[in-house]
N, C-alpha and C positions, 0 to 999 in steps of 0.2 A: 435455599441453595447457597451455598459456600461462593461468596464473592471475593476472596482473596487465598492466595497462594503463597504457604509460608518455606523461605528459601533460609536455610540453615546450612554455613560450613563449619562446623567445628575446626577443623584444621585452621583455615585461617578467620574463623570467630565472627565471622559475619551472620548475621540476622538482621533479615528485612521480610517486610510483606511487599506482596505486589500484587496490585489488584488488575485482576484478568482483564477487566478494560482494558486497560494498557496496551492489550496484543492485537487490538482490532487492526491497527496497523503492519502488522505481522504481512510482510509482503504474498501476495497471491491469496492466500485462504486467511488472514486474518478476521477480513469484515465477515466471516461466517458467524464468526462469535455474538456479536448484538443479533444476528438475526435469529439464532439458534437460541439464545437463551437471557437475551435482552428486551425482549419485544416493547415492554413498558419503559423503559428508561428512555427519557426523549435524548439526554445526551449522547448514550453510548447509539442508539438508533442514528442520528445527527454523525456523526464520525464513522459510524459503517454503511451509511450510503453513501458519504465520500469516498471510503476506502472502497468501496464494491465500483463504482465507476473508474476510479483511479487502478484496478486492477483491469476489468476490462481493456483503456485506455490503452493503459502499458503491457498489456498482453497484444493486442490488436497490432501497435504498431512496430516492434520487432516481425511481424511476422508479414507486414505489406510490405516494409522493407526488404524483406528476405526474398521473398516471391516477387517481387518487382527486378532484383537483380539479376532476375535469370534471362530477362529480358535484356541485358549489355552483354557486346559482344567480349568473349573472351580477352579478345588483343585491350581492351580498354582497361587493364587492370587496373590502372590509378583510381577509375570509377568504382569497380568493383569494390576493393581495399575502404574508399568512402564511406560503402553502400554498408561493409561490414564493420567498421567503426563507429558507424552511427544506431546501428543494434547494439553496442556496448555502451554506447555515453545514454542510448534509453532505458538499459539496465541501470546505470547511475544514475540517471536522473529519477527514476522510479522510488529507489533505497533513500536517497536523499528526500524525496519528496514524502515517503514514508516515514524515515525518523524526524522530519520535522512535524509533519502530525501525530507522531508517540510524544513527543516531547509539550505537545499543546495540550492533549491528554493528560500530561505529568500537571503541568498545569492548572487544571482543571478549567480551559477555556472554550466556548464553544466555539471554535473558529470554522470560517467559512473559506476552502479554497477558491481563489477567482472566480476560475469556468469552470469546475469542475459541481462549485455547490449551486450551478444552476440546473445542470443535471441532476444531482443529488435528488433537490428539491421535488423533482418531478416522480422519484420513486415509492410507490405506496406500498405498504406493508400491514 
């Protein structure tokens, strides 16, 4: 199987490889990748159990937020406003916490998120 992706612009003369690892962290469907066609690789398996919980996570919590605000009354708009700002800094937080594990990747380090690689740990494959 072809583990690198060769990215060519002529116009402006770039050439590089990049290895499909790299996209595990690809927000929402990246950890499909070691599962689909990684299965052997303990590293890239190792960063897409994070990234498959880390996805979970930050899907899960935009959306208790969201359905918990239906529950504030209308007149509370400052609450509401709150309720819907913290659905966007958990889309930030998600992307950030994403390219910093693309960039531990680049690395080639096995790093473990806090809480998240205790979960990890716990998913068999």
């Amino acid at each position: 199987m072809i583990d690198k992706f060769r990215i060519t612009i002529r116009r402006f003369k770039i050439d590089f490889e990049v290895p499909l690892v790299w996209f595990t962290y690809f927000p929402f469907v990246g950890w499909m990748y070691p599962f689909l066609f990684k299965k052997d690789d303990t590293f890239a398996m190792h960063h897409g159990k994070q990234s498959l919980v880390l996805s979970i996570l930050f899907t899960a919590i935009p959306v208790v937020l969201t359905f918990s605000a239906v529950f504030i009354p209308i007149s509370l708009r400052a609450i509401r406003l709150a309720f819907a700002i913290a659905v966007y800094c958990s889309h930030l937080a998600y992307f950030s916490v994403c390219g910093w594990g693309f960039f531990k990747i680049m690395e080639n380090v096995r790093y473990d998120f806090p809480v998240i690689a205790r979960y990890a740990k716990k998913i068999e494959v």
